[in-house]
C-alpha positions in Angstrom: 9.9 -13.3 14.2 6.6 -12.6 16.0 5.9 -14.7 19.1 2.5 -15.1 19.7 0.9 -16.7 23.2 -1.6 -18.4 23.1 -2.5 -19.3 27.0 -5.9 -20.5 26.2 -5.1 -21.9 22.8 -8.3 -21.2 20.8 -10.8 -20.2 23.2 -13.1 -17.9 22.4 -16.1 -15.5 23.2 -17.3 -15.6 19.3 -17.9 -18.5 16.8 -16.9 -16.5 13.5 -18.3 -18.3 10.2 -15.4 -18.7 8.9 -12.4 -19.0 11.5 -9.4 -21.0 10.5 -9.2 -22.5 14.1 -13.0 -24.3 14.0 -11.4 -27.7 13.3 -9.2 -27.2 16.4 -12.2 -26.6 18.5 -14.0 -29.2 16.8 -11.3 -32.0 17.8 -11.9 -30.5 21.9 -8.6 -28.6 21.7 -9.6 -25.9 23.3 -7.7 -25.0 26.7 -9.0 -23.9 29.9 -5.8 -24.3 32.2 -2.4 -22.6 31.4 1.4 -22.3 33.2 1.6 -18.2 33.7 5.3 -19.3 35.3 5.9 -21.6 32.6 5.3 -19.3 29.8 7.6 -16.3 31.3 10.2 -19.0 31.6 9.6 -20.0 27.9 10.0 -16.2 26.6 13.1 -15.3 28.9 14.8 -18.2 26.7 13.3 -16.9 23.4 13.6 -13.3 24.8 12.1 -11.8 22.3 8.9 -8.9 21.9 5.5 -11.1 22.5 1.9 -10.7 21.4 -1.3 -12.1 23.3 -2.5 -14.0 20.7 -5.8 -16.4 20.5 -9.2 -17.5 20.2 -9.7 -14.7 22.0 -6.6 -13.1 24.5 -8.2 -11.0 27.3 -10.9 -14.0 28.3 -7.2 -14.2 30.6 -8.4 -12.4 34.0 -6.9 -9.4 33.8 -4.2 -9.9 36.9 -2.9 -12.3 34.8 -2.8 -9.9 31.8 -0.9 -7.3 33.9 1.6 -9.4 35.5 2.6 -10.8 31.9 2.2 -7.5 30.5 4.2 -5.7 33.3 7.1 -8.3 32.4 7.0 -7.5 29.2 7.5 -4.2 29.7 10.3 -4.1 31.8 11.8 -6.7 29.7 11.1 -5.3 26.2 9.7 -1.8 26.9 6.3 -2.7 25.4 3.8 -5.8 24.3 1.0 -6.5 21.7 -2.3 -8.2 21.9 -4.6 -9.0 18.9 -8.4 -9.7 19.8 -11.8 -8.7 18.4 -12.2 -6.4 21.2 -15.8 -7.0 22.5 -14.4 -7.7 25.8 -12.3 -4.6 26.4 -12.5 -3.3 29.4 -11.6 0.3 31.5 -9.0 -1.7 33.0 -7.7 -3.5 30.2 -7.8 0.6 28.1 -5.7 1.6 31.8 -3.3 -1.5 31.2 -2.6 -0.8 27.2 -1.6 2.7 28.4 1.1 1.8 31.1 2.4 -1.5 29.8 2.9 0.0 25.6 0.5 -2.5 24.7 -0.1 -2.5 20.9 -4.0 -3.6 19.6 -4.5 -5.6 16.8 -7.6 -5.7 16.3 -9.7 -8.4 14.2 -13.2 -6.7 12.9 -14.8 -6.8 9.4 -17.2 -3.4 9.3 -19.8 -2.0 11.1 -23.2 -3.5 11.3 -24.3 -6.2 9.0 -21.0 -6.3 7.6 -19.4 -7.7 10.8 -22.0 -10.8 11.1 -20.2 -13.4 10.1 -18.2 -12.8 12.9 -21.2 -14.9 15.2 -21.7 -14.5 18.9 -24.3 -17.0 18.8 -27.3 -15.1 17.4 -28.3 -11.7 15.2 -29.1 -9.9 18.4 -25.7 -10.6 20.7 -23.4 -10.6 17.1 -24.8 -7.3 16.2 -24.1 -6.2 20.1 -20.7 -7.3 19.9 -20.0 -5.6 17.1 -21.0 -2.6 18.7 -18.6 -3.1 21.7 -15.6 -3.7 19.6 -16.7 -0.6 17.2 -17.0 1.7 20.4 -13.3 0.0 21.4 -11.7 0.9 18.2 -13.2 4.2 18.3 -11.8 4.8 21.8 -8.4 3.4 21.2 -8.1 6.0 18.6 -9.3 8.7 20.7 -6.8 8.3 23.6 -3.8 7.3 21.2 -3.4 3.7 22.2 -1.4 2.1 18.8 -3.8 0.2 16.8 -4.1 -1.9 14.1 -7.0 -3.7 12.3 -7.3 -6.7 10.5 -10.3 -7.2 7.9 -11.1 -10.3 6.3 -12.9 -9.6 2.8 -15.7 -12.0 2.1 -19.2 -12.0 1.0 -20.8 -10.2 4.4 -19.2 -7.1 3.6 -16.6 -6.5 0.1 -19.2 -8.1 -2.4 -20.2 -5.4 -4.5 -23.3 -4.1 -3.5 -21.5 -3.9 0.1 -18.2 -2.2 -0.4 -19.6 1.2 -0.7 -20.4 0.4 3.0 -17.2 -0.5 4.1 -15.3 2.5 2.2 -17.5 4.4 4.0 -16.3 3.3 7.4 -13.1 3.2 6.1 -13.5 6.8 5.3 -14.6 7.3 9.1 -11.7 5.4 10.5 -9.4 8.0 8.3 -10.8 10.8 9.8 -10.6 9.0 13.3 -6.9 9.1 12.6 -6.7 5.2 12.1 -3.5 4.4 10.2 -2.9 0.9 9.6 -5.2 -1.8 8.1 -4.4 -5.1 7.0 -6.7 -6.7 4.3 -7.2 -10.7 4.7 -8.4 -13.1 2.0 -10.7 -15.7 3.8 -8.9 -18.7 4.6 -11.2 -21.4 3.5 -11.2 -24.3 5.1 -14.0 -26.3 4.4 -16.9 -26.7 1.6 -19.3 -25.1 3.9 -17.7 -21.8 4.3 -16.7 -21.3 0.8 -20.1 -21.8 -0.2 -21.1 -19.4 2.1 -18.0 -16.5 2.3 -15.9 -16.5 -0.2 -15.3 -14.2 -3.0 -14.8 -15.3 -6.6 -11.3 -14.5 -7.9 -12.8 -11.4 -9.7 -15.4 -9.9 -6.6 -11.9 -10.0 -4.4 -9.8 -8.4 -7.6 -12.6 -5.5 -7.9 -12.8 -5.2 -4.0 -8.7 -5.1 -3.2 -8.4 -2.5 -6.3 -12.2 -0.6 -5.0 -9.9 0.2 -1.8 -6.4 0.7 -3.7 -7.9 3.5 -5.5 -9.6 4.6 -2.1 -6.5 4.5 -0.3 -5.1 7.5 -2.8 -8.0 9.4 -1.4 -7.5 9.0 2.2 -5.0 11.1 4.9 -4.0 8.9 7.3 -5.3 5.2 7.0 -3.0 3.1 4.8 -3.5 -0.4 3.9 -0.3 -2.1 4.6 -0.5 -5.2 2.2 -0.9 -2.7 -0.9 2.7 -1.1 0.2 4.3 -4.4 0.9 3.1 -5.5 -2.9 4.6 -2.2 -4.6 7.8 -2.8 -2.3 8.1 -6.6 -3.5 7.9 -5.2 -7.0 10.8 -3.0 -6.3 12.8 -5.7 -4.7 12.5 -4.4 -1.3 11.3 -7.4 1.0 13.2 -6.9 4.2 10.1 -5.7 6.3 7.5 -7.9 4.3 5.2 -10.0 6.0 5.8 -13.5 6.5 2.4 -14.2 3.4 5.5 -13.4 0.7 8.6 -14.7 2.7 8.5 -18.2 1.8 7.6 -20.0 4.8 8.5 -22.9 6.0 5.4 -24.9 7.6 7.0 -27.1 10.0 9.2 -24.3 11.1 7.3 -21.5 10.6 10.2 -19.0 11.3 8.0 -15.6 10.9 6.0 -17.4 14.0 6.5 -18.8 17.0 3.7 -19.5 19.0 3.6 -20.4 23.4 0.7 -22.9 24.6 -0.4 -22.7 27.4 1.5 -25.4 28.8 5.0 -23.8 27.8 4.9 -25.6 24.5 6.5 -24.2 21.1 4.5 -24.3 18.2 4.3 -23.2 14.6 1.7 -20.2 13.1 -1.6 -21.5 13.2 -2.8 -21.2 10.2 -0.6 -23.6 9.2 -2.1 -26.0 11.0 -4.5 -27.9 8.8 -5.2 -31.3 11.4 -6.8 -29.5 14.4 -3.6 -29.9 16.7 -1.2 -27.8 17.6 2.0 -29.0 15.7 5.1 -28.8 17.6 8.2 -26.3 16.0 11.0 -28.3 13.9 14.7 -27.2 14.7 15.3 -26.9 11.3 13.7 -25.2 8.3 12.9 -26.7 4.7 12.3 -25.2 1.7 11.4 -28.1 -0.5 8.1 -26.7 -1.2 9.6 -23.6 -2.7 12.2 -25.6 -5.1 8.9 -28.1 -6.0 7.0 -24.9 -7.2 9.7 -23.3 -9.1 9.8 -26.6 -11.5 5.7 -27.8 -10.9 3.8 -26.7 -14.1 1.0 -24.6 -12.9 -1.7 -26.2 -14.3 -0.6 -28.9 -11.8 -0.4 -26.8 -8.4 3.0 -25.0 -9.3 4.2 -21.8 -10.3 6.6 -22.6 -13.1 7.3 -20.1 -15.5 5.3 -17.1 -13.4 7.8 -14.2 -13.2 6.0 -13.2 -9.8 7.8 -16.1 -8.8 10.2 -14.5 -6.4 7.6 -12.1 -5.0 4.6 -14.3 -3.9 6.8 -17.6 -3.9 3.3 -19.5 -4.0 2.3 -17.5 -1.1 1.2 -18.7 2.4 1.3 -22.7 2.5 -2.0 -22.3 5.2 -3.8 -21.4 2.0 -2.1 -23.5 -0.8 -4.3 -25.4 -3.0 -6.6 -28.4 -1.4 -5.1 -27.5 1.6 -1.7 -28.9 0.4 1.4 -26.7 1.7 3.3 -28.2 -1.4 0.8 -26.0 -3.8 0.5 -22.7 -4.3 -1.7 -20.8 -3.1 -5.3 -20.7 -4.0 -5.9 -17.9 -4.9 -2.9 -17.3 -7.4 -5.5 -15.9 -9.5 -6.4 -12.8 -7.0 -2.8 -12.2 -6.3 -1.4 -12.2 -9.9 -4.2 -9.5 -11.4 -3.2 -7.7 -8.2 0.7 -7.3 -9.3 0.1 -6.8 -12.7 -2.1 -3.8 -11.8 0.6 -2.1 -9.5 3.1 -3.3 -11.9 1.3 -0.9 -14.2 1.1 1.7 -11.5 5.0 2.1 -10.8 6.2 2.1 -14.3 3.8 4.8 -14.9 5.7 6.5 -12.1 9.0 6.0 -14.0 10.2 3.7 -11.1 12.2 0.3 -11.3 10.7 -3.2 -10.9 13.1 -6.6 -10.3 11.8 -7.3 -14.0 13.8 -5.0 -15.2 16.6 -7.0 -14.7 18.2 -8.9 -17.6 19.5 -12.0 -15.5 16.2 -12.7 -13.8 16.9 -16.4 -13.7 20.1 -15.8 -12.0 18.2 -14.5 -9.2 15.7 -16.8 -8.9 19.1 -19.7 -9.2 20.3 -17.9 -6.1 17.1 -18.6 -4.6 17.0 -22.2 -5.1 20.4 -22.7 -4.6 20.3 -21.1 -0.8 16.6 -23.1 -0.5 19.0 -26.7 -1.4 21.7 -25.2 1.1 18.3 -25.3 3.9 19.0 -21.2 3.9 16.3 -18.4 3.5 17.7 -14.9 1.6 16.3 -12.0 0.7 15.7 -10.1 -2.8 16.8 -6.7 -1.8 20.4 -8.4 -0.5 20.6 -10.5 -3.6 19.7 -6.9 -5.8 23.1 -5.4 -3.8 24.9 -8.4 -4.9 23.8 -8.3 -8.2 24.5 -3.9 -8.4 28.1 -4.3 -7.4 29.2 -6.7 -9.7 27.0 -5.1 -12.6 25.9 -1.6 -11.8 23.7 -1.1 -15.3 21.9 -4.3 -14.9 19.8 -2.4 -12.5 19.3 0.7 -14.4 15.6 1.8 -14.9 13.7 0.6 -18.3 11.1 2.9 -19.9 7.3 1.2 -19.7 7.6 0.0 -23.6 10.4 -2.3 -22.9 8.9 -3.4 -19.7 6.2 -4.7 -21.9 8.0 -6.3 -24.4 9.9 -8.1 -21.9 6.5 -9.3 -20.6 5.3 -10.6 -23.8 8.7 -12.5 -24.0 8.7 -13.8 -20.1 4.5 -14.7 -20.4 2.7 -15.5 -16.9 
């Protein structure tokens, strides 16, 4: 579970095009006042690894940062922080170092491919961009743990612009980065999908442009290609919470702290512009819905990705319904099927090579009616011990023709 605080909810120094939380701001819930006291008290009880989360984290002054930071520390032995890093500081680089505080950092390419995250005007967005390229550049150089997250839209992955971005991906590589995590655009409204998103097949060719870069590269890995081939495999223990089957009233991969002390559930989850208080109790009725809704009519019946995207995310589901699937079922499917391809090439096992698919997915929906959450890899050990050769590797030729049998 990742707890995120959010002391000033969705404040923040930029107005990105496309940001998830604009209908929050646009409803005045932004915050200006938080409970430092009251949010300790709220993590002792969860007592749990935080991250400064946002709108934008470090507009907190910075002796606020450090005393939450230094109790995170001596409670947990390090923190976390994402944030587009335009406002980092000397002080703030001086705090990462002693409080083993980890960056996530939100920023879409250099240059041009970086406006749509707006500061207002071409001239400040193109000097913010600057700032949080010098940032990511310095984190690197003084070996502060970094992350970034890119969002792939049509500012920078369309493509006359990706050779652009593998370029600076290229750079990061040789910076040392290592870990990047690729983002669809969560649209939101009419207006910014007019405006940013890809077509199914401009984010296909862009997600496989930088698979096939990523062979090419030392250090920089992106992380959501490796979770995809690890799904495949039926390992999904360390997956993020996109593939998990989330819950959205519960949220259980998220936990987010207002200002005010308050729990809450993952933001983009949130689709009315307030911040919806955590249930007690998870449900998984959207999960069993989609296993039996044809797709043609928002489900996933029938797909034998099924147990790996499980509809994906709910922020993202179809009209901005959690009880779809996702929206962009299209992008995700052509994506598996093309690593499919790549690990039986490699001679390496899928979870389609199993016989008794269906008897997996049953377990599924059996612990989903039981209000329980499981995991593929622990159903897989199950599944090995009472039948060892039902998990035996299959050669690429009867992969297939159990594909033309199971269909999409």
């Amino acid at each position: 579970m990742t707890v995120e605080v959010r002391a000033l909810g969705s404040l923040c120094n930029l107005q990105c095009k496309y940001c998830y939380q604009h209908l929050e701001r646009s409803v005045g819930n932004q915050k200006r006042y938080y409970n430092l006291n009251t949010i300790i008290s709220v993590l002792e009880e969860i007592n749990k690894p935080f991250s400064l989360f946002g709108g934008e984290a470090l507009l907190m002054p910075s002796a606020d940062l450090e005393k939450l930071w230094q109790w995170g520390f001596e409670k947990f032995g390090k923190n976390g922080i994402q944030t587009n890093g335009a406002l980092i500081s000397d002080r703030h680089i001086a705090m990462f170092k002693k409080y083993n505080v980890f960056v996530g950092l939100s920023i879409d390419g250099p240059c041009e491919l970086n406006d749509a995250r707006w500061a207002g005007s071409l001239d400040a967005t193109r000097q913010a961009t600057t700032r949080s390229l010098a940032a990511v550049e310095r984190l690197l150089r003084e070996g502060i743990p970094l992350g970034l997250i890119v969002v792939l839209h049509r500012g920078n992955a369309v493509r006359e612009k990706l050779p652009a971005l593998r370029e600076w991906f290229r750079k990061l590589d040789a910076l040392g980065m290592g870990s990047v995590r690729l983002s669809l655009l969560q649209d939101d409204d009419e207006e910014t999908r007019k405006s940013f998103c890809l077509t199914a097949e401009e984010n296909v060719e862009a997600f496989l442009s930088l698979y096939e870069l990523e062979r090419q590269l030392l250090n920089l890995k992106f992380d959501l290609f490796s979770e995809m081939q690890n799904l495949l495999q039926g390992n999904d223990e360390s997956c993020t919470c996109i593939w998990s089957g989330c819950d959205p009233y519960t949220t259980s991969s998220v936990t987010g702290i207002e200002g005010d002390g308050q729990i809450s559930i993952c933001g983009r989850s949130d689709k009315d512009g307030l911040n919806v208080v955590k249930c007690d109790t998870p449900g998984f009725e959207r999960y069993i819905a989609l296993y039996q809704v044809p797709q043609e009519d928002g489900g996933c019946k029938g797909c034998r990705f099924f147990l790996v995207c499980k509809g994906h995310c709910p922020g993202a589901a179809l009209n901005d319904d959690w009880r779809n699937r996702s929206r962009y079922c299209d992008v995700w499917k052509s994506l598996l099927e093309h690593m499919e391809a790549r690990i039986l090439e490699n001679g390496e096992r899928l979870i389609f090579n199993m016989a008794d698919r269906e008897k997996l997915e049953q377990a599924f929906l059996e612990a989903w009616s039981a209000g329980r959450n499981i995991s593929i890899s622990q159903e897989l050990e199950k599944t090995k011990d009472a039948c060892p050769s039902r998990l035996s590797s299959v050669s690429a030729q009867g992969q297939s023709r159990n594909d033309e049998n199971a269909g999409n």
